[in-house]
Structures are given as structure tokens and as C-alpha cells.
N, C-alpha and C positions, 0 to 999 in steps of 0.2 A: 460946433461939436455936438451941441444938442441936437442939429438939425440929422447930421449923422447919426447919432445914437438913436433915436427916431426913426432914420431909414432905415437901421438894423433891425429893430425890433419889429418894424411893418414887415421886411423878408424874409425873419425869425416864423413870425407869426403866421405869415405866410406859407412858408416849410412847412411848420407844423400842423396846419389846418390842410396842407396838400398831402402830408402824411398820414393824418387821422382819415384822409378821405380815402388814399391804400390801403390802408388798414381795414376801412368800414368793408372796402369792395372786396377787400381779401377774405374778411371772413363774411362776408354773404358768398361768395363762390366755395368757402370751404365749407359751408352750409348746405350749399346746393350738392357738391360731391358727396357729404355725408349721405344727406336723402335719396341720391341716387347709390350710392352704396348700396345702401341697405333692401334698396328698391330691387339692386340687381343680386343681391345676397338671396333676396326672397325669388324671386324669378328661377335664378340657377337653383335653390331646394325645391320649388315647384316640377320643374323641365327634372331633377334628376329622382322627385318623387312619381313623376309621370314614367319615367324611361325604368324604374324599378319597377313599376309597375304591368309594363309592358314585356319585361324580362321573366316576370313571376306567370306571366298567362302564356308566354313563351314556352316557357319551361312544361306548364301544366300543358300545355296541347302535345309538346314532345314525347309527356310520357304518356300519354292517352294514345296518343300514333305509335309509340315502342308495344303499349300493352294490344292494341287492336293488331298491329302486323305479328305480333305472338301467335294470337287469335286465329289469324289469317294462317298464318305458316303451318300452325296447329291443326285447323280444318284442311287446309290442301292435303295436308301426309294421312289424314284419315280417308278424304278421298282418293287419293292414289292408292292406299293400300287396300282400300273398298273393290277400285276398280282394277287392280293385281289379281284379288281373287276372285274376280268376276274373269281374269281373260284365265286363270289358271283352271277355272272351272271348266270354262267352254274347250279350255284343249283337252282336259281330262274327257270332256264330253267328245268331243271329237276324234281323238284318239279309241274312243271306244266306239264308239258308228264307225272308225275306220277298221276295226277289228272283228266287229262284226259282218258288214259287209263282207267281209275276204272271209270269214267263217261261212256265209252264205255261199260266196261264191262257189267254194269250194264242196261243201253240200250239194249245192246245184249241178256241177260238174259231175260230182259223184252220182247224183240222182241218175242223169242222162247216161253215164258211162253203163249203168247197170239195167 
């Protein structure tokens, strides 16, 4: 009976030192997950400090490109209507050397008839 009582407590002892040893493993890996946690916590505020970051010089170039095609839009309608009254000029111009001439002509005609 002793010899029993004996063997129980050796495969008591047993168990329990097979369990202590799950245990130890268990929180060494749940040690190990914490630090990568935390590792991966810092990484992802990192990567979404970076991508803010990237969004913020985003933005500023956008509105640098909205304000220069302003710019642009602005300067073109100046020069189109520069170059409106350069063509409206040149017909008023032309329209009057056409009026003159045929006033000529007609002088000339008149000169010869008399």
C-alpha cells in the first residue's frame, strides 16, 4: 500500500512539475505576444503617423495646384481678352483701309471721268 501511495505521489509530482513546466511555457509565450503587441501597436502608430503625414503634404500640394490653375485660368482670360482686342482692333483697322480705298477709288474714277 505504501508502495502505492508512493507511486501516486511520484505521478502526482509528476503532473504537477509537467504542469508548472505549461505554465512556465505559457507565460513565456504570453510574454512574448505582449512585446510583440506592443511592438506591433508602435509600428501601426508609426506607418499611420507616416500616412498622416503623407495626406497632410497631399493636401498642401492640392491646394498649391487649385491656387496656381486659378492663376493659370486667370492669366489665360487676360490673355484672350488682350488678344480679342488686338483682332477687334485690326478689323476696325481694316475695315477702314477698306473704306478708304473704295473712297479712293471712287475719287480716282471721278478724277479720270472729268
Amino acid at each position: 500500500l505504501r508502495e502505492e501511495s508512493a507511486q501516486s505521489q511520484e505521478a502526482a509530482q509528476n503532473e504537477l512539475n509537467s504542469l508548472q513546466m505549461l505554465i512556465g511555457q505559457h507565460d513565456e509565450r504570453l510574454s512574448t505576444l505582449q512585446k510583440e503587441s506592443v511592438q506591433y501597436q508602435k509600428d501601426a502608430q508609426s506607418e499611420l503617423n507616416n500616412l498622416q503625414k503623407l495626406m497632410d503634404q497631399h493636401d498642401e500640394r492640392l491646394s498649391t495646384l487649385r491656387e496656381e490653375s486659378a492663376q493659370y485660368q486667370e492669366a489665360t482670360q487676360k490673355e484672350r481678352n488682350s488678344l480679342q482686342t488686338l483682332i477687334d482692333q485690326h478689323d476696325d483697322r481694316l475695315s477702314t483701309l477698306q473704306e478708304e480705298s473704295v473712297q479712293y477709288q471712287q475719287d480716282a474714277q471721278s478724277e479720270l471721268n472729268n
